[in-house]
C-alpha positions as a LaTeX table, in Angstrom:
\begin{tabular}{lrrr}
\hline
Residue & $x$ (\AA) & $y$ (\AA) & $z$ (\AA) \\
\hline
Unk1 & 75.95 & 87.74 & 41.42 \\
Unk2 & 79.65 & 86.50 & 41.03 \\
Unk3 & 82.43 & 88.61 & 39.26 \\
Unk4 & 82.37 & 86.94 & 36.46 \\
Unk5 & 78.86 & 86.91 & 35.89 \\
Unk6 & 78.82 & 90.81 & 36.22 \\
Unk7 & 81.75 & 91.05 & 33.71 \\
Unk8 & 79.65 & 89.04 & 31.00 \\
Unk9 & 76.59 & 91.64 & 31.53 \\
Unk10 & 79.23 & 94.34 & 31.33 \\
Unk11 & 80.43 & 93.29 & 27.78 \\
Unk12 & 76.79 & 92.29 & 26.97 \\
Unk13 & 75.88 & 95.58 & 27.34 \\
Unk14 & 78.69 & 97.28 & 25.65 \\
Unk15 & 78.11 & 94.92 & 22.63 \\
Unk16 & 74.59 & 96.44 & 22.87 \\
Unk17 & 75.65 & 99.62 & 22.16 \\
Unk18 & 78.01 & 98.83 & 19.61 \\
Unk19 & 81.41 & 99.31 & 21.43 \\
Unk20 & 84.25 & 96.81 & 22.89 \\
Unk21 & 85.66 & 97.38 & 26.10 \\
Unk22 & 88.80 & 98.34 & 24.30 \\
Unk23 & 86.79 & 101.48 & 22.94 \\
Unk24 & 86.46 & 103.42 & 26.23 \\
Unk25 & 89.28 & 105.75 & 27.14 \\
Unk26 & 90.64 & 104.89 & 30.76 \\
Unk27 & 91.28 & 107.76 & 32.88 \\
Unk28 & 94.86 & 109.17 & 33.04 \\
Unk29 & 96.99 & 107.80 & 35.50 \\
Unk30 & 98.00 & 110.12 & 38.36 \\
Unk31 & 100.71 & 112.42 & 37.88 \\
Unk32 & 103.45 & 113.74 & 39.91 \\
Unk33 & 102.10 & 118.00 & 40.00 \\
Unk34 & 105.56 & 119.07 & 41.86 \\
Unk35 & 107.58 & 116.66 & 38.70 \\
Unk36 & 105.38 & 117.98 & 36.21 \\
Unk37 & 106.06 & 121.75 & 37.02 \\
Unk38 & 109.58 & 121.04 & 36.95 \\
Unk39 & 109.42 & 119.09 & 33.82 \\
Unk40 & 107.24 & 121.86 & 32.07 \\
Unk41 & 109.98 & 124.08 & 33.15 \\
Unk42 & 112.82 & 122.46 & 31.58 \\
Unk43 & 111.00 & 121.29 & 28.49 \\
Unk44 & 107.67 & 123.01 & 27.61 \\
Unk45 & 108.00 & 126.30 & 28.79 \\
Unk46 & 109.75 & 128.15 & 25.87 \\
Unk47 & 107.37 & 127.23 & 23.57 \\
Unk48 & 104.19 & 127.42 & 25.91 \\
Unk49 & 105.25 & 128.82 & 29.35 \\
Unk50 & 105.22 & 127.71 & 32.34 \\
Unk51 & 101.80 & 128.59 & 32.79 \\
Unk52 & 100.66 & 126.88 & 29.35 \\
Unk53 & 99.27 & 130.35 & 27.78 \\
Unk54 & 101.83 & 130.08 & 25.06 \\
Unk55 & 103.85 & 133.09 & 24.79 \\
Unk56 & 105.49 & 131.84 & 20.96 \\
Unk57 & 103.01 & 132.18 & 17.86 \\
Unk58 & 101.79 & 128.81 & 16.90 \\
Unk59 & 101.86 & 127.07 & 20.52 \\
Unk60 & 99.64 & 125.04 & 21.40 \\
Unk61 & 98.09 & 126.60 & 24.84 \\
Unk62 & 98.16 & 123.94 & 27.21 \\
Unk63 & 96.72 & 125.19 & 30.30 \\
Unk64 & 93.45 & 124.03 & 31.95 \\
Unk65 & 93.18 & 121.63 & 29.42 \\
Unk66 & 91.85 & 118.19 & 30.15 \\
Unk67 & 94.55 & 115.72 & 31.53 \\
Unk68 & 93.23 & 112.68 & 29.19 \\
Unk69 & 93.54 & 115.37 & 26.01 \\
Unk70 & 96.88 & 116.08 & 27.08 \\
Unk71 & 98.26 & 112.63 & 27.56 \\
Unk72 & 96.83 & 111.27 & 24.55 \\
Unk73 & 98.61 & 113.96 & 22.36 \\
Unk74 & 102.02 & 113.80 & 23.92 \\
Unk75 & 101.82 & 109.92 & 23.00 \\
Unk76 & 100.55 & 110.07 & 19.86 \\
Unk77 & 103.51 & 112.75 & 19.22 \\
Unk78 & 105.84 & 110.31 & 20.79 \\
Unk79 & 104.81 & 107.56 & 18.93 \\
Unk80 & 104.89 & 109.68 & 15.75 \\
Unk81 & 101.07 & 109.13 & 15.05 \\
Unk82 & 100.65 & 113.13 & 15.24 \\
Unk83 & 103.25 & 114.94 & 13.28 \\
Unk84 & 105.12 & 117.93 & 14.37 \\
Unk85 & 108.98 & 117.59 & 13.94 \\
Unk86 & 109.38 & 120.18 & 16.90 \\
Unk87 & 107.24 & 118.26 & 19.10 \\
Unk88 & 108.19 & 114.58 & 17.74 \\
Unk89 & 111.28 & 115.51 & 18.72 \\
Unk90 & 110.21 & 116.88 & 21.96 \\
Unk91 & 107.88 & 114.16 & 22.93 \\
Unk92 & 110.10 & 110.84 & 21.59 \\
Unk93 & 112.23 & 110.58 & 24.42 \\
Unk94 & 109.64 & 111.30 & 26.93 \\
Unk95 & 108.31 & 107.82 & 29.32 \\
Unk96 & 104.68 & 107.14 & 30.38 \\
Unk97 & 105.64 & 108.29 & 33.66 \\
Unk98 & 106.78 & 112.05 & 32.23 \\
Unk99 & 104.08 & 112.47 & 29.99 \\
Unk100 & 101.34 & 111.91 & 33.07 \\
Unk101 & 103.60 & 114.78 & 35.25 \\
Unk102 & 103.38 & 116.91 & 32.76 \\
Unk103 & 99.43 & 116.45 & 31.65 \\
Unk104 & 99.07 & 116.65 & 35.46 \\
Unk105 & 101.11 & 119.89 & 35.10 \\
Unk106 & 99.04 & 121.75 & 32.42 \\
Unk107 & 95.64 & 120.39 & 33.38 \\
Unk108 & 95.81 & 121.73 & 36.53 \\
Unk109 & 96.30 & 125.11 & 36.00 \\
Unk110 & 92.76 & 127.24 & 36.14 \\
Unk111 & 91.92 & 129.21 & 33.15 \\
Unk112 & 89.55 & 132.21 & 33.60 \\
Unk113 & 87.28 & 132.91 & 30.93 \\
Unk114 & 85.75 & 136.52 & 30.70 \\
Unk115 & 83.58 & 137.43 & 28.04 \\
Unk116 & 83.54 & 140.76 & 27.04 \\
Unk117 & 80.05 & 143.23 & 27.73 \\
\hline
\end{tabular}
């Protein structure tokens, strides 16, 4: 079976199910962990630490969470979509290439969970 031919199942299938191929969320792109610490450092890390447990009331705590979460909020600040002047502000100046350092930053920081006896 040729490329194409797999393609036009593909989008057969997804029309199926009620969904374009535009509707599926892509995986983040690889970021830069060493960039994204740095980054965090210099821009995040007031507000929610380096370690993304948010020492200021009303953070957002960042850490562990998932890398596609991330990215998707930082753009939709950046693009003004999500509203936050702080983190409009923040977020406008930032370039694709920041914003996956910096989800690859916070998501890969391990969060232990203990739940009390």
């Amino acid at each position: 079976m040729g490329d194409q031919t797999m393609f036009s199942l593909y989008k057969t299938g997804l029309a199926a199910l009620g969904l374009a191929a535009s509707d599926l969320v892509m995986p983040a792109a690889a970021g830069d962990l060493v960039a994204g610490r740095v980054k965090a450092g210099a821009k995040c890390s007031n507000c929610h630490g380096l370690d993304g447990m948010a020492p200021m009331a009303g953070a957002a705590k960042l850490g562990g969470q998932k890398k596609e979460y991330l990215r998707e909020r930082l753009r939709n600040f950046r693009s003004g979509s999500r509203q936050n002047p702080q983190m409009t502000f923040i977020a406008k100046p930032l370039a694709d290439a920041d914003i996956d350092d910096l989800s690859e930053w916070y998501s890969a920081i391990k969060v232990a969970v203990e739940i009390p006896k």
